[in-house]
PLY file of the C-alpha trace (Angstrom):
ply
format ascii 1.0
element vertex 179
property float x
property float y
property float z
element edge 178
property int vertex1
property int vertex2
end_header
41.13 1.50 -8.70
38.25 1.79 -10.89
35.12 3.26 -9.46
32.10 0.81 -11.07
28.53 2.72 -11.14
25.62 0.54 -11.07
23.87 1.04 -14.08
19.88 1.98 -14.11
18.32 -1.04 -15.49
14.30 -2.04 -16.61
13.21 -2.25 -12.80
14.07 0.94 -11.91
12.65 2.92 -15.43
9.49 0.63 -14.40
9.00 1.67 -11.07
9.51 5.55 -12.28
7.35 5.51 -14.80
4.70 3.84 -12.57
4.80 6.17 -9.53
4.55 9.15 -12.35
1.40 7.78 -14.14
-0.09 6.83 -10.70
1.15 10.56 -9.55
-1.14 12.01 -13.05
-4.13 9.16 -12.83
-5.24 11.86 -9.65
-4.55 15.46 -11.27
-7.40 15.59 -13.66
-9.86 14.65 -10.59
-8.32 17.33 -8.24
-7.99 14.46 -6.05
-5.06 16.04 -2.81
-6.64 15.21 0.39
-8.84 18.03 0.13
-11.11 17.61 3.16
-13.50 20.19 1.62
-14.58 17.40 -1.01
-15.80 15.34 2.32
-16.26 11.54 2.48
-13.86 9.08 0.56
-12.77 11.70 -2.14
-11.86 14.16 0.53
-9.22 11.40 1.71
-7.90 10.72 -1.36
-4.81 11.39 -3.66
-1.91 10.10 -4.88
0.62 9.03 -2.13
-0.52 5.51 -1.38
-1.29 4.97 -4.78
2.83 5.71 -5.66
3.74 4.00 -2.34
1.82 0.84 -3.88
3.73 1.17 -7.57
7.22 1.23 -5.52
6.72 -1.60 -2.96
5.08 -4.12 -6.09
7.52 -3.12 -8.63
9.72 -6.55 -9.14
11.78 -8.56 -11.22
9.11 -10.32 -12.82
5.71 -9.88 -13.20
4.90 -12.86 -11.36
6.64 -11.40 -8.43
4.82 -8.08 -9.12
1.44 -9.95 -8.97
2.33 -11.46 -5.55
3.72 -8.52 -4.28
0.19 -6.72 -5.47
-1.62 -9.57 -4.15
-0.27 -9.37 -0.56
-0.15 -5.54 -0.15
-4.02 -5.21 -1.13
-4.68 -8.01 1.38
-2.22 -6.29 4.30
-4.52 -3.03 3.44
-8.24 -4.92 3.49
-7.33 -6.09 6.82
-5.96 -3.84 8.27
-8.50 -1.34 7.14
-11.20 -3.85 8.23
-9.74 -4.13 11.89
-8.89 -0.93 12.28
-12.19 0.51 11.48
-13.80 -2.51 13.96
-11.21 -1.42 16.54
-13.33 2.25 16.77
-16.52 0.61 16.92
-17.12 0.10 20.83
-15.62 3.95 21.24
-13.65 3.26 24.62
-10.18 3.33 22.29
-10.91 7.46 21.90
-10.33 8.54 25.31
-8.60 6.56 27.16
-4.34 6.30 26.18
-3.98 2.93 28.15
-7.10 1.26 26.29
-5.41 2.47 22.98
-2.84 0.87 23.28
-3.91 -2.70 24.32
-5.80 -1.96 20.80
-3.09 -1.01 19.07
-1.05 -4.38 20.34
-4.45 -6.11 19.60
-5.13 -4.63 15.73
-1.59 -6.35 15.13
-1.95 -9.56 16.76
-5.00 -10.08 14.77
-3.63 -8.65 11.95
-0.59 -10.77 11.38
-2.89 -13.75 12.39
-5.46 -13.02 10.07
-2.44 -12.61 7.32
-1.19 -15.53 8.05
-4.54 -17.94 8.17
-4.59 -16.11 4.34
-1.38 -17.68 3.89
0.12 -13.98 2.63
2.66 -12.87 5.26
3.89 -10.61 3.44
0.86 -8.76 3.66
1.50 -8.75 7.68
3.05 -5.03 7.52
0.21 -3.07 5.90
-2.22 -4.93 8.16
-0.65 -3.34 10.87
0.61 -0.06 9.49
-3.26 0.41 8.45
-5.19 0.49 11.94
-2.48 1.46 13.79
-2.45 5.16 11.55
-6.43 4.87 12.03
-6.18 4.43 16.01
-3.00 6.54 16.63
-5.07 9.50 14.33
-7.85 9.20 16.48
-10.43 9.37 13.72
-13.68 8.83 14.22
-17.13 8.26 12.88
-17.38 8.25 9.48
-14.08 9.20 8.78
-12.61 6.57 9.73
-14.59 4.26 6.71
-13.78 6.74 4.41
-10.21 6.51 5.18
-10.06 3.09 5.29
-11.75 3.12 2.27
-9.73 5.61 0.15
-6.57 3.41 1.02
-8.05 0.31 -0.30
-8.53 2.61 -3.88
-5.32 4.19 -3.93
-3.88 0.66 -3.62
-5.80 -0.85 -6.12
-4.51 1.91 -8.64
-0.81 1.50 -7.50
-1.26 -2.35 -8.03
-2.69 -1.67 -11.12
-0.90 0.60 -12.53
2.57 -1.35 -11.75
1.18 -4.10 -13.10
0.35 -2.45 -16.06
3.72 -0.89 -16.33
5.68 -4.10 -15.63
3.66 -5.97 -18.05
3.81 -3.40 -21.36
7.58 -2.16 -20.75
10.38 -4.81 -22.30
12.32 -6.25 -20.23
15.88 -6.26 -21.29
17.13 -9.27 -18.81
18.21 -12.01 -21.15
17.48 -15.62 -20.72
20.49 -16.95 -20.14
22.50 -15.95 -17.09
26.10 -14.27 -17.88
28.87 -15.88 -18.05
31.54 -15.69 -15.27
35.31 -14.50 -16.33
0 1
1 2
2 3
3 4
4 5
5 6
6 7
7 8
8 9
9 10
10 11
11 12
12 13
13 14
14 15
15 16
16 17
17 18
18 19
19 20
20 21
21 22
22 23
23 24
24 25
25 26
26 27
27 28
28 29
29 30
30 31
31 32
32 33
33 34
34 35
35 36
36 37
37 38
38 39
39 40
40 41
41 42
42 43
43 44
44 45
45 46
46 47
47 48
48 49
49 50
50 51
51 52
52 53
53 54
54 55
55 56
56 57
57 58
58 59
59 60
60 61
61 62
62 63
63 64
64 65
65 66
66 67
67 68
68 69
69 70
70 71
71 72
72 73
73 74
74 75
75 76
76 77
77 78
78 79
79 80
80 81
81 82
82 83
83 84
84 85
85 86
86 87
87 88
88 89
89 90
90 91
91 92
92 93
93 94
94 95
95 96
96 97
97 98
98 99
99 100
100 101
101 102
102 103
103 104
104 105
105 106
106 107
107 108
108 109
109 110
110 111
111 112
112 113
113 114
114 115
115 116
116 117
117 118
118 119
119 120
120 121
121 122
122 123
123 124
124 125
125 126
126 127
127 128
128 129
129 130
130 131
131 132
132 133
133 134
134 135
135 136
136 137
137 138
138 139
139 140
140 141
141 142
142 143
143 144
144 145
145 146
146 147
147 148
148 149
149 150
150 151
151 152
152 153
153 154
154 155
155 156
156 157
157 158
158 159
159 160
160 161
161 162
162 163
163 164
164 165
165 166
166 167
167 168
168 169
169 170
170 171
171 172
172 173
173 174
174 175
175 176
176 177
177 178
């Protein structure tokens, strides 16, 4: 028996050399989640950004657009209701009250994703407030956060879609034949 390796096609190439140039877009800025920056550059850097470039990497462009579309939507709202979920200050101190909030963010979230007609986007508007909440950040960290997430997704989703558009694609037209 003949062991058959899968071979490494276009998809894969694309999706490294997108989480690399989305890796080196943050070097020249010293841009690591140095806190000692402060505000939204002091959350910043480069994992949510290659996170992004894996998770909208697909077949097609077309696909990769979607994909793009639905993950920055997931993170607006979920960065949105996860900073609104701090605002009455109740959800800092008391473990009970954090998480009916945490149940809430979702419910909303999913909802929201779903008036918006994106459910794929349903994950990231959850994963969002619910690492906001669980961190317990406050004040105006919480806005940068949320705010440096929404950037590093935008270059991801860029950058992928840069990437997926420029590099050939080597899938021919025609499907192949079956012996």
């Amino acid at each position: 028996m003949k062991l058959q390796l899968p071979s490494v096609g276009m998809r894969t190439i694309k999706t490294a050399v997108a989480v690399m140039l989305s890796y080196l877009v943050f070097v020249p800025f010293g841009l690591f989640y140095r806190e000692e920056l402060g505000g939204v550059l002091g959350q910043m850097g480069p994992l949510y950004a290659c996170i992004a470039c894996v998770v909208c990497m697909q077949s097609s462009l077309g696909q990769s657009v979607q994909s793009g579309i639905s993950r920055l939507m997931g993170v607006a709202v979920g960065g949105v209701l996860g900073v609104l979920a701090l605002v009455p200050g109740a959800v800092a101190s008391h473990t009970l009250v954090r998480a009916v909030v945490l149940g809430a963010v979702c419910v909303a979230g999913i909802w929201l994703c779903l008036l918006l007609n994106r459910p794929a986007a349903c994950t990231m508007a959850c994963v969002v407030p619910c690492i906001i909440l669980v961190n317990n950040m406050m004040g105006a960290e919480r806005f940068f956060y949320a705010a440096a997430r929404i950037i590093e997704t935008v270059v991801g989703v860029v950058i992928a879609l840069a990437v997926n558009a420029l590099l050939p694609d080597h899938r021919s037209e025609e499907p192949p034949e079956k012996e």
